[in-house]
DOBA-97840 format. One line per 2 residues: for each residue x, y, z of C-alpha. Coordinates in steps of 0.5 Angstrom, whole numbers, plus 500, padded with zeros to 3 digits. Layout:
X/Y/Z ~ ...
This chain:
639/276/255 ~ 643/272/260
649/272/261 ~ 652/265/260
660/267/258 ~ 663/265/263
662/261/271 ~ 664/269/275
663/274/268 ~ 664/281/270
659/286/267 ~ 658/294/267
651/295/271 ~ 648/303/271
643/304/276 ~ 639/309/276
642/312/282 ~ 647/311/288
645/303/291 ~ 643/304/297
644/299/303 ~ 638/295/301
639/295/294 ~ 646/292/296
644/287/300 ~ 639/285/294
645/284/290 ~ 649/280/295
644/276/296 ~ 643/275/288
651/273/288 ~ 652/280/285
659/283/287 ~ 660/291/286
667/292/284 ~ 670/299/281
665/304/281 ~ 665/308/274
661/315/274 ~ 656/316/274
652/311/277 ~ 655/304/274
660/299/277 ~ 664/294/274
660/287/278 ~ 662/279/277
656/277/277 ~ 653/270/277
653/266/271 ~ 645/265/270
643/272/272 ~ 638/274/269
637/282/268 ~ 629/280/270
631/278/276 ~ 628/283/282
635/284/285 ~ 636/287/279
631/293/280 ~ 634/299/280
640/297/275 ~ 638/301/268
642/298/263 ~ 648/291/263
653/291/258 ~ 659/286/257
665/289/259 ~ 670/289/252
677/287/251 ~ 679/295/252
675/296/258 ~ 679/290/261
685/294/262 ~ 689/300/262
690/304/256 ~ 698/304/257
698/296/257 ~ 693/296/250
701/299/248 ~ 705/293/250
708/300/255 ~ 711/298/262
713/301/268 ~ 719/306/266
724/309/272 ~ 724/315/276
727/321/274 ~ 729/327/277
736/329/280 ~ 737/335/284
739/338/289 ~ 736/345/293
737/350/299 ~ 731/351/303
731/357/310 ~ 729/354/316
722/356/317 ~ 720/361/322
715/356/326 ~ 723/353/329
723/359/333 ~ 718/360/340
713/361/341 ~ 712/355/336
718/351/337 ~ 716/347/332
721/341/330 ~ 717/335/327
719/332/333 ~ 715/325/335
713/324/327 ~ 717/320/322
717/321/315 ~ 718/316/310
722/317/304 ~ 722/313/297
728/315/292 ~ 733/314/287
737/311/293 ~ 737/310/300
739/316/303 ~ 747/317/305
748/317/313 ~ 750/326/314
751/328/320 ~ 746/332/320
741/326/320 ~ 745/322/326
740/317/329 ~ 734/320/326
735/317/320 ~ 734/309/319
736/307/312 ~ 732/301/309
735/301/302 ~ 742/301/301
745/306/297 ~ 744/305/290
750/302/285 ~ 750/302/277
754/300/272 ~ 760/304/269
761/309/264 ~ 767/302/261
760/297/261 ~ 756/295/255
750/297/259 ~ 752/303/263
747/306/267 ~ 743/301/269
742/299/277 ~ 747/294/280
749/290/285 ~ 756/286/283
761/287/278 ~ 757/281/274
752/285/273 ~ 756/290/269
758/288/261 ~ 764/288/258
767/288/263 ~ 765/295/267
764/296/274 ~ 758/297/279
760/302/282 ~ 756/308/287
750/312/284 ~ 753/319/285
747/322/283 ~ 742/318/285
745/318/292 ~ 746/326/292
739/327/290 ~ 736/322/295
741/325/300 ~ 738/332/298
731/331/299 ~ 732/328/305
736/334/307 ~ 731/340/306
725/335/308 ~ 729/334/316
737/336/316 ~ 739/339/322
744/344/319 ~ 749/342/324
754/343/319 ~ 753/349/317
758/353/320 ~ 763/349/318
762/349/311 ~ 762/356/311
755/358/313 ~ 752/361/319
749/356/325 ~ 744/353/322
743/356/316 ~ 743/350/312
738/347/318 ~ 732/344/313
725/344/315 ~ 722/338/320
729/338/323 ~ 727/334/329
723/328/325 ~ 725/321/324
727/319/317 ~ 726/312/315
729/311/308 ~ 728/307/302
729/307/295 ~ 723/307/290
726/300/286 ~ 723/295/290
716/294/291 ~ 712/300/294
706/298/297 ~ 709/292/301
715/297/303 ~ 710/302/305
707/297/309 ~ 713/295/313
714/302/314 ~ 707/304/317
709/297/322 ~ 715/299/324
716/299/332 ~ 716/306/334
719/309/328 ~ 711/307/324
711/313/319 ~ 706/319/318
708/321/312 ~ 710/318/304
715/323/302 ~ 717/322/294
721/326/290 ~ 720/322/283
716/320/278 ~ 714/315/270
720/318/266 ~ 717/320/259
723/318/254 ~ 726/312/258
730/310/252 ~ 730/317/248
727/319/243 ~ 722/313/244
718/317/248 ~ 711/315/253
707/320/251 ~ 701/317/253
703/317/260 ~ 701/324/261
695/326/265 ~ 694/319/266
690/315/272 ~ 694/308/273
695/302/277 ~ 700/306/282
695/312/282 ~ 690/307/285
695/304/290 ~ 697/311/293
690/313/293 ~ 688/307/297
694/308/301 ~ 693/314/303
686/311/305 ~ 689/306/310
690/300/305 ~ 697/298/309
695/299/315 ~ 694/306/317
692/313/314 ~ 699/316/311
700/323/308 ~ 704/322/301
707/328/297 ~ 709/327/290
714/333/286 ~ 710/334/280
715/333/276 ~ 720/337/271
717/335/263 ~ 714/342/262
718/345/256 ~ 723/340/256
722/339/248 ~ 718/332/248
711/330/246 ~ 709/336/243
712/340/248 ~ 706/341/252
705/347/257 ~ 698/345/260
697/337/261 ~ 705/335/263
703/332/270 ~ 705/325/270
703/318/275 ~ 703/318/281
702/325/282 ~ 696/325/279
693/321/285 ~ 687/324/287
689/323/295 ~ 697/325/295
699/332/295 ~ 702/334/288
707/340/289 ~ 710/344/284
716/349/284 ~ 716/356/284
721/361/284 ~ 723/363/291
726/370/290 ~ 719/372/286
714/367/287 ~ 714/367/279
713/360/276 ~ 720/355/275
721/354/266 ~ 720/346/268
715/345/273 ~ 709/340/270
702/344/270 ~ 695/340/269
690/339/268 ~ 690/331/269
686/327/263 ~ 680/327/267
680/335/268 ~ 683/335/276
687/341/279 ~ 694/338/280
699/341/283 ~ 695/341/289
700/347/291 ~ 707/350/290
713/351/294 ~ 720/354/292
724/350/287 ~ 728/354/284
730/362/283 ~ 731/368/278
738/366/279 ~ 738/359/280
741/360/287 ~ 736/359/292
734/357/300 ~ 739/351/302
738/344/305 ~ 743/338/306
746/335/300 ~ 752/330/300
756/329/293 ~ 760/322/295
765/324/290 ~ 765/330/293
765/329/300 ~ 767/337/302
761/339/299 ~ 757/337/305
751/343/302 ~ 749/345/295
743/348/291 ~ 739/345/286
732/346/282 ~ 728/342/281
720/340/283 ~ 724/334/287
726/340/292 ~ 720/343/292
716/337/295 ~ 719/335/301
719/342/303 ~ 711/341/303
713/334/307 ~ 717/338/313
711/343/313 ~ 707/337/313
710/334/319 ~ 710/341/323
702/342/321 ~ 702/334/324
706/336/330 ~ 702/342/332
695/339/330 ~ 697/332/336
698/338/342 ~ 692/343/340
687/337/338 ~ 690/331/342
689/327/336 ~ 692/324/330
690/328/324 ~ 687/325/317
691/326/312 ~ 685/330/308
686/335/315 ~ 693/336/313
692/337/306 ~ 685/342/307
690/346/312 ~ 696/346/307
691/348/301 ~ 687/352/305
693/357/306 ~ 697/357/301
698/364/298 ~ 695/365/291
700/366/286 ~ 695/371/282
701/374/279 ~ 697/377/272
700/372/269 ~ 696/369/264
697/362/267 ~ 697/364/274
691/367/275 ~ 686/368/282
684/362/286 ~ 687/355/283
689/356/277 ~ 693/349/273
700/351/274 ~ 700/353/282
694/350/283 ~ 692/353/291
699/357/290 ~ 705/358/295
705/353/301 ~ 705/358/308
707/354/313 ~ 706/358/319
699/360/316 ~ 697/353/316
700/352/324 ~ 696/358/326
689/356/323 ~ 691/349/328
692/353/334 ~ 686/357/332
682/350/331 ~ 679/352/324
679/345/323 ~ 673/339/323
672/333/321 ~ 666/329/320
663/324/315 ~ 658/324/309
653/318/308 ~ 649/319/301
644/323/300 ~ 645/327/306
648/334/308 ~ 652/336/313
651/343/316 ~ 657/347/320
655/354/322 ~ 660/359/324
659/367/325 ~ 663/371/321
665/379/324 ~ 666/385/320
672/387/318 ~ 675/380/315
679/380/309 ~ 673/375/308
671/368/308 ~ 675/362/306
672/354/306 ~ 677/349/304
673/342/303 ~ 678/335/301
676/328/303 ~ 681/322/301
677/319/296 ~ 677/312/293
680/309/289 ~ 679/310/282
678/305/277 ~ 683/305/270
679/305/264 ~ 673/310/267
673/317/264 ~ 673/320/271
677/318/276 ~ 672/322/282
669/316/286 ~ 664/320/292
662/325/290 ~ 662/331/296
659/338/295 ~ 661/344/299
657/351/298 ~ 657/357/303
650/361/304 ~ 651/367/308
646/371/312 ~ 642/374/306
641/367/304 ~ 645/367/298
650/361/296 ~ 656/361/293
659/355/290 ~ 667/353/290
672/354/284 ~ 672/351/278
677/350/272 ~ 675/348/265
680/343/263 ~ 677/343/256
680/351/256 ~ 686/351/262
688/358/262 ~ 682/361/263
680/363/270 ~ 677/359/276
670/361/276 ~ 665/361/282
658/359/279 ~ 657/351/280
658/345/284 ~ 664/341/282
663/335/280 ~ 671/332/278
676/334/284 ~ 676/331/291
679/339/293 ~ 674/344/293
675/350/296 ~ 669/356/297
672/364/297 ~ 668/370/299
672/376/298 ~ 670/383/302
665/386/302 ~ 661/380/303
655/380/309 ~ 657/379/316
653/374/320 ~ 652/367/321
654/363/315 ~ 652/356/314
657/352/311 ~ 654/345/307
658/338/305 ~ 653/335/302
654/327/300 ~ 652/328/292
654/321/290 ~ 657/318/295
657/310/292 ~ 662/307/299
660/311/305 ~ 660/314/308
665/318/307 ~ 670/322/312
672/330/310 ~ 676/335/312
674/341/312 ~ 677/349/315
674/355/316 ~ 676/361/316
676/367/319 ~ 678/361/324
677/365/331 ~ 670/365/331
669/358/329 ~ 671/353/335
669/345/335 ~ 669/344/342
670/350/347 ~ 671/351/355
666/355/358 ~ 667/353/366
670/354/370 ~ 675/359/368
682/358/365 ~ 686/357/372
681/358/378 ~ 682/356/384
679/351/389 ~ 678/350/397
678/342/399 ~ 671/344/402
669/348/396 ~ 663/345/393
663/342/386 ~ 662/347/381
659/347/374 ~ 664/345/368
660/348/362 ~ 663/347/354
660/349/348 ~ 659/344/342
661/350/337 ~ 659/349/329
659/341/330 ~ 654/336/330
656/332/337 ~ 651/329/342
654/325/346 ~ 660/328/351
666/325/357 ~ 669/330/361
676/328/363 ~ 681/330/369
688/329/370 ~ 694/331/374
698/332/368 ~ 697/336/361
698/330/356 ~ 693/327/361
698/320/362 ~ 697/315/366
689/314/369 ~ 686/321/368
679/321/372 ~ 671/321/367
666/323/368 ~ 662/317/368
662/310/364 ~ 655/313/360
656/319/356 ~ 654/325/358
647/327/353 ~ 648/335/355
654/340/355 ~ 655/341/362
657/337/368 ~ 657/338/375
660/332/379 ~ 658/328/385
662/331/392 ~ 666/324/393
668/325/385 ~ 669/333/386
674/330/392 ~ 677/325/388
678/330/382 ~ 681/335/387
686/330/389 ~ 690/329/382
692/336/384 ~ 696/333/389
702/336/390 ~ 703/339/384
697/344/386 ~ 695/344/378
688/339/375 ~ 687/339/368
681/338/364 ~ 678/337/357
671/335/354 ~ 671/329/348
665/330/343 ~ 662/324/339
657/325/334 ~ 652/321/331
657/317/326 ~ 662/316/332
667/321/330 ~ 670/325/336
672/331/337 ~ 678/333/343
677/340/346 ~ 683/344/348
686/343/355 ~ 685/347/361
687/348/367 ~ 685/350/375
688/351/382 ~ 687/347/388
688/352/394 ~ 693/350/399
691/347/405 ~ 690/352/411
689/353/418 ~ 684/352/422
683/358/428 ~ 682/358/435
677/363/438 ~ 676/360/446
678/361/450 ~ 682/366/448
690/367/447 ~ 694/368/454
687/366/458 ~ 689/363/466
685/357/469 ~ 685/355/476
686/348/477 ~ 679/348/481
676/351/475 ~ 671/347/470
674/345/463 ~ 672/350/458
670/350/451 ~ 675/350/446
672/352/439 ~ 675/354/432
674/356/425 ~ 675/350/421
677/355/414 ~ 676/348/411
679/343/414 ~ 674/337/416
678/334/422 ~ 681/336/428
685/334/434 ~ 687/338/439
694/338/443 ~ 697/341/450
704/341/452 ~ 709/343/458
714/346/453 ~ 714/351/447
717/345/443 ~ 711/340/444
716/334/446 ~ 713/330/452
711/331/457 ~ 704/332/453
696/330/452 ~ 691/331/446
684/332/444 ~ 685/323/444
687/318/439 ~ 680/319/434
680/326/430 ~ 675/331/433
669/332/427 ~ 666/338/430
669/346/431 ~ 668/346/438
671/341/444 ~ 670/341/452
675/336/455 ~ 672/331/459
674/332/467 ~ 680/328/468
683/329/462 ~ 683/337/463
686/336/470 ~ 692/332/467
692/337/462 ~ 693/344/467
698/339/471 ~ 702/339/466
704/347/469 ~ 709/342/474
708/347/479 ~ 703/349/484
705/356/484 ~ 702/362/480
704/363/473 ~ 706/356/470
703/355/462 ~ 702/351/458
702/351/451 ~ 697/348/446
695/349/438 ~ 690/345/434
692/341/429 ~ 687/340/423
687/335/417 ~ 682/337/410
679/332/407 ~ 684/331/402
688/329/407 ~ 693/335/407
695/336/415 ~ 696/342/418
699/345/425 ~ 696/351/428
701/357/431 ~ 701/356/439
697/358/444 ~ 698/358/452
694/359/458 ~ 697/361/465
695/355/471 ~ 694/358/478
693/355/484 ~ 686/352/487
């Protein structure tokens, strides 16, 4: 039938596969708008209001139906339910990271962290200017009002007759979290501790500070624009507080997808003006005694995203999970937590951070137990990994490659427990965050990117030696937004599978949310998570392995990845053959050979770049305008002379290669560098050193080495300290290695001896200059003049 209700009607469409890009310039063509994609195969769509399901641009759609009243809106509002607060106050300790210390040296330094929370983060000295507070701290009603509690700015906001005064509690906890994120334990001496003790992770990044009252899109938007302080990273140690008004209590909540899940998923995804990492606590509602006291399935929004990074807590003294961290699956069948970081411990006690009570004011250092301190672990790790990944690739990472690296190296919590068992599991998910892994498999450049169009496959190949503890895949995309009223929020459907040499295909991890405590299997693609991850134990068959992203259902393409491989030593992106690691080059070397191997990545096009500085500022020289089609490059001899030039004077070129592949993605290889040679002397060989020459003798030949000099001028005096009287080769510079002087010249020259009678000298030296323009003076020589 046609459809007639409405001027723009929104409609279901099913199609009988993914729409390519002809059939969806059909569509457009018939007024047909895709909207939300509903797997698998369907859209929401508004549509003309005559369309007809005969017309031809309908072609390939299977089925049409209206879409219902209950389809039009999320199933909490079906409940007359509104947004609750945030819950979650608590307060932590956490060590400073090994990856601070050389050789790393890591910080966070040059990245900036957002920060959404109870408040806006109170000013402790160990933040200083790094901090900038956008929110101020946050106020609530006295204990004295009839509406105590509630948030406030003035006394009239408060009945009965209360007061606004400070939220000690939501300022401490939001003044904590920033603390074990990026405090810099400045004050740890003083407070009892040892220096630095208290030091959090990311200690030099920047902190922009917000509470999560206002609207967060806009203000994630404005934190993303600020000038010079443009954030990274999202850190959020909050959540949908189930029981807002104990004991009526929002249960439906748990596992759910909703609005704000989709507006973090996009944010990520760049909606508010780039690409930003967002990390989520996982929450506290475990075993708290409400709806139904769930274990498996207490997660709730918005840390059921799909793209942000959801961290439970754990026990740091024993890796053994917390009584209250949250556990998955999501409603849709997901692994959250992505991973888990220490939260709390046996004792209760643990690692420590910044945390400053404002009735307290001594207590400049406190510990906690929360989720809420175990995210912004994962955020300060996050902003390490991001420092480590700009110098080893040049390049600002995807949040996908920083969320494949944290997962990729997590330590599996299989502790025979029944709910933490081998691979993910739903209560640790990939298990316990290891920072320093995470850098090193930056150094050692396991990580690619590369997109996906539907349909199409990917292929990575690596060679995998003997002797590994085995073979680790970690695949993880930052998804489009789901749509609320779908049963399964997963939108472009990526497949990762691993074939070793012996051809057989091993599949990633998959759990079964309809059974949560049973173990992850391997024995089929996954088709609801956006995080896969393939795991070959030894023995497994050493060789060339060949690893495939394929684009399964990939309705907006195509769609960018992340994926690490490990062992990571054999698997390079972009590798430096020729020359080698510091080499040397005369001034008159001939151009060499510059070779680089594209490694496991599918580029085709390439540019070769030099500098006379490592971070390649200011106007580094390329090898051309036209993309180089081969891995090799030996440049022109005026370029070679040019390139030689940028080592001036420091004696140090550096060089890299930027790899394109078909789809516009680059790759940036490491950095290397080679030596220009110091300029050297050219050398006399006639006439000899000492010679002695009548003044009625022919001029003779003077000739040389030019040990790779290119001009030459050649200087005669009658003092040792070549100061006047004095005669030259002449004004123009002598191209040759070889100079007879002319008659008259060579007899000014012998009468610069100033006397007829035996024995005078004359001093004489070569001056020579190379083709980069560097001069040098020969040692000096003499001859002896005798009378005619």
């Amino acid at each position: 039938m046609a459809v007639t209700s409405a001027a723009r009607p929104h409609v279901i469409l099913q199609f009988h596969g993914v729409p390519g890009n002809r059939e969806r310039r059909e569509l457009e063509g018939a007024g047909v708008k895709l909207l939300d994609y509903l797997p698998r195969n369907a859209f929401l769509a508004s549509v003309p209001r005559m369309l007809s399901p005969s017309d031809p641009a309908l072609a390939a759609v299977r089925w049409i139906g209206p879409l219902t009243p209950e389809d039009r809106i999320a199933p909490s509002l079906l409940e007359g339910k509104v947004r609750p607060e945030a819950d979650g106050r608590i307060k932590l300790d956490i060590r400073v990271d090994p990856v601070a210390q050389a050789p790393y040296s890591l910080s966070g330094g040059g990245v900036n962290l957002g920060i959404w929370d109870a408040s806006g983060v109170y000013q402790h000295p160990d933040f200083g200017s790094r901090l900038t507070r956008i929110d101020a701290l946050s106020k609530i009603c006295d204990s004295n009002s009839g509406n105590a509690g509630t948030p406030c700015r003035i006394d009239s906001n408060c009945t009965g007759g209360g007061h606004c005064i400070e939220d000690f509690d939501g300022i401490a906890h939001a003044t904590h979290v920033a603390g074990t994120m990026a405090g810099d334990g400045s004050l740890s001496e003083a407070a009892g501790g040892t220096p630095l003790q208290w030091k959090g992770v990311a200690s030099g990044a920047s902190i922009v500070s917000y509470d999560f009252n206002g609207d967060l899109m806009a203000e994630t938007r404005e934190a993303i624009a600020r000038l010079g302080k443009s954030i990274e990273l999202s850190q959020n140690s909050w959540s949908y507080t189930l029981c807002p008004s104990f004991p009526a209590c929002e249960c439906f909540l748990l596992g759910e997808y909703n609005s704000l899940c989709r507006d973090y998923d996009k944010a990520v995804r760049g909606s508010q003006g780039k690409r930003i990492a967002v990390i989520f606590a996982a929450g506290n509602d475990r075993s708290s005694g409400i709806c139904g006291n769930p274990s498996y399935g207490s997660l709730v929004p918005p840390g059921t995203s799909k793209n942000v990074i959801d961290v439970g807590a754990i026990n740091s003294d024993d890796d053994s999970m917390t009584d209250f961290s949250a556990w998955g699956p999501t409603l849709d069948g997901r692994v959250k937590p992505d991973l888990t970081a220490p939260g709390c411990s046996v004792s209760g006690i643990h690692v420590t951070s910044t945390y400053h009570d404002s009735r307290y004011p001594s207590a400049v250092y406190a510990a906690a137990c929360g989720t809420s301190m175990a995210a912004p672990a994962v955020s300060g790790s996050a902003a390490l990994v991001w420092q480590q990944y700009r110098k080893t690739y040049r390049s600002e990472p995807l949040p996908s490659t920083v969320k494949a690296l944290l997962i990729h190296t997590a330590k599996d919590l299989d502790s025979g427990a029944s709910f933490l068992t081998p691979g993910p599991d739903y209560a640790s998910g990939y298990g316990r965050l290891d920072v320093q892994r995470a850098v090193d498999r930056v150094i050692g450049r396991a990580a690619v990117r590369g997109n996906v169009a539907n349909g199409a496959v990917r292929t990575f190949t690596i060679y995998v030696p003997d002797g590994a503890a085995g073979v680790r895949a970690t695949l993880v995309w930052d998804d489009p937004a789901g749509a609320e009223n779908s049963a399964l929020e997963l939108v472009n459907d990526l497949d990762l599978v691993a074939i070793d040499p012996d051809g057989t295909r091993h599949y990633p991890w998959t759990l079964d949310p309809t059974d949560p405590s049973a173990p992850a299997v391997r024995s089929a693609e996954d088709h609801t998570n956006n995080v896969e991850q393939v795991w070959v134990e030894a023995p497994y068959t050493p060789g060339t392995w060949t690893f495939q992203v394929v684009g399964n259902q990939v309705p907006f393409g195509p769609q960018k990845f992340s994926l690490v491989v490990t062992p990571d030593e054999s698997f390079s992106s972009l590798g430096l053959d020729l020359p080698a690691e510091q080499a040397s080059f005369a001034a008159d070397s001939p151009p060499p050979e510059f070779d680089w191997t594209p490694g496991a990545l599918d580029l085709l096009r390439f540019k070769v770049q030099w500098s006379g500085n490592q971070s390649f500022s200011g106007t580094p020289i390329t090898s051309g305008a036209t993309p180089l089609a081969t891995t090799s490059f030996t440049p022109s001899d005026p370029l070679w002379v040019s390139i030689l030039k940028l080592g001036l004077p420091s004696g140090k070129i550096y060089w890299r290669v930027t790899g394109t592949d078909m789809s516009g993605l680059r790759q940036v290889s490491e950095v290397r560098s080679f030596s220009l040679a110091a300029a050297t002397q050219a050398t006399f060989n006639t006439p000899v050193d000492g010679a002695s020459f009548s003044k009625s003798d022919p001029p003779p030949l003077f000739s040389w080495d030019s040990n790779g000099n290119s001009a030459y001028r050649v200087v005669f005096s009658a003092k040792p300290y070549f100061n006047d009287p004095r005669r030259t080769s002449g004004d123009t510079w002598l191209r040759e290695t070889s100079w007879t002087p002319g008659p008259s010249l060579w007899s000014q020259i012998l009468g610069l001896s100033s006397s007829s009678s035996d024995g005078q000298t004359v001093y004489y030296r070569i001056v020579s200059r190379d083709r980069l323009g560097r001069v040098t003076t020969g040692t000096t020589r003499t001859f002896t003049v005798t009378p005619a």
